[in-house]
N, C-alpha and C positions, 0 to 999 in steps of 0.2 A: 738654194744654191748660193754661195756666199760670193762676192764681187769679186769681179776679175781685175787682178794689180794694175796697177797706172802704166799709161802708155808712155810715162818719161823715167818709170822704176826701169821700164825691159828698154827703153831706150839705153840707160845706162852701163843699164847687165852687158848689152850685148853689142856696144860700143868699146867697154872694159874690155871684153874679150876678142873682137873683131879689131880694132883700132891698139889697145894697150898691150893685146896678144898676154892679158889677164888666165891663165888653166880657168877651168870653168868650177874647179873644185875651192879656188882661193875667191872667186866669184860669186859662189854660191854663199861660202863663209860671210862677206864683205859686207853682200845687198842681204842674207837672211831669206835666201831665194833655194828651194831645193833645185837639185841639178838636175832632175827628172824636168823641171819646170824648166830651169832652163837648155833640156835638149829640146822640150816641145817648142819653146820661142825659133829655135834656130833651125827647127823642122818646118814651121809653119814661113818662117822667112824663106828659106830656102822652094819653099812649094808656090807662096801668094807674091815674095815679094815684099813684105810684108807680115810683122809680129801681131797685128792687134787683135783684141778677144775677140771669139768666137761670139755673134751675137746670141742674146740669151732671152729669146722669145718663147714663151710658153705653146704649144699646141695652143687653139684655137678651139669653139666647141662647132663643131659640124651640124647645125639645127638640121633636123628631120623635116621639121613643116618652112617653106622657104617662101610659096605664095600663100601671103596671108586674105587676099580675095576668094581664091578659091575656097580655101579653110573656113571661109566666112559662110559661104553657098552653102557648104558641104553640113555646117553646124545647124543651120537655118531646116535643110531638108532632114536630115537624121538625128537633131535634137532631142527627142522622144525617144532614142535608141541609149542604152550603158556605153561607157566607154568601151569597154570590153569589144562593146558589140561595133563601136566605131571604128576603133581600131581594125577591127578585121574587114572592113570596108573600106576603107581609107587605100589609095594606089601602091603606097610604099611598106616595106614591112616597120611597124612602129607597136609600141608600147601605147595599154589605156592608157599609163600614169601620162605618157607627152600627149596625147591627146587631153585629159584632163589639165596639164598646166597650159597646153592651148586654148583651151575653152576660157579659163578663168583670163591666160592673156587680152581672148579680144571682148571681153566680157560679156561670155556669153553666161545666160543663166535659166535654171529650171522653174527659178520659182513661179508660184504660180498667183495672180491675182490677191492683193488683199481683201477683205470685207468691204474695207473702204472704197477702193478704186472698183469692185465686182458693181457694188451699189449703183456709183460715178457713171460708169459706162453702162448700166443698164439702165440708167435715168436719162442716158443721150441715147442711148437707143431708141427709147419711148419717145423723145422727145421728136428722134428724125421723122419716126415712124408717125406720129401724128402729124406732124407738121406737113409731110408729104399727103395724109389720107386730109388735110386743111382743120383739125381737131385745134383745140386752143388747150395745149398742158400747163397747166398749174402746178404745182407740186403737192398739194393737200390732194388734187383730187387728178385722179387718173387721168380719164377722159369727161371733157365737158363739148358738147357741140351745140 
């Protein structure tokens, strides 16, 4: 939408014409202002009081998901489920894809264990688990007692 004329252009205009008793067609010629534009300055004063533009704020996007605690619970418990299938779970009516950019928002993820960290945690597995039956782990050797 291209900017709306200065508040000291339609001061002018409609000073010329209110104050100079300027026709609005020698007006329009003078400022390069068409007279459609300036009947709307003189509609708009005549309604607010007042000429100035219309403010020019875009809509706003309406997010679907609002509590993101809950979204949090909710990804935790049906995680193991497609979006597809979340979505249809989910309270409100919503789209997999906004479920899917939710997920990646709070970062949730499928992946699952690498070889590395499977190893990791099954080496502190063993390790709780001996250490609780009073075993001494080593790493070469399983169990020694």
């Amino acid at each position: 939408m291209p900017a709306p004329y200065s508040y000291d252009l339609r001061q002018k205009v409609i000073d010329a014409i209110e104050l100079d008793g300027m026709p609005k067609t020698e007006a329009s010629q003078v400022f390069h202002v068409s007279r459609n534009t300036i009947n709307l300055w003189l509609q708009r004063k005549a309604q607010t009081g007042d000429f100035l533009p219309k403010p020019n704020h875009p809509p706003g996007n309406n997010h679907k998901i609002t509590d993101w605690h809950k979204f949090k619970a909710f990804a935790q418990e049906h995680g193991d489920q497609t979006s597809a299938q979340m979505a249809e779970l989910w309270d409100d009516d919503i789209s997999p894809r906004t479920i899917s950019r939710a997920l990646k928002k709070i970062g949730f993820t499928r992946k699952k264990l690498t070889a590395t960290k499977n190893v990791m945690s099954n080496k502190l597995l063993s390790l709780l688990l001996f250490s609780r039956l009073g075993g001494v782990w080593e790493p070469n050797n399983n169990i020694s007692q």
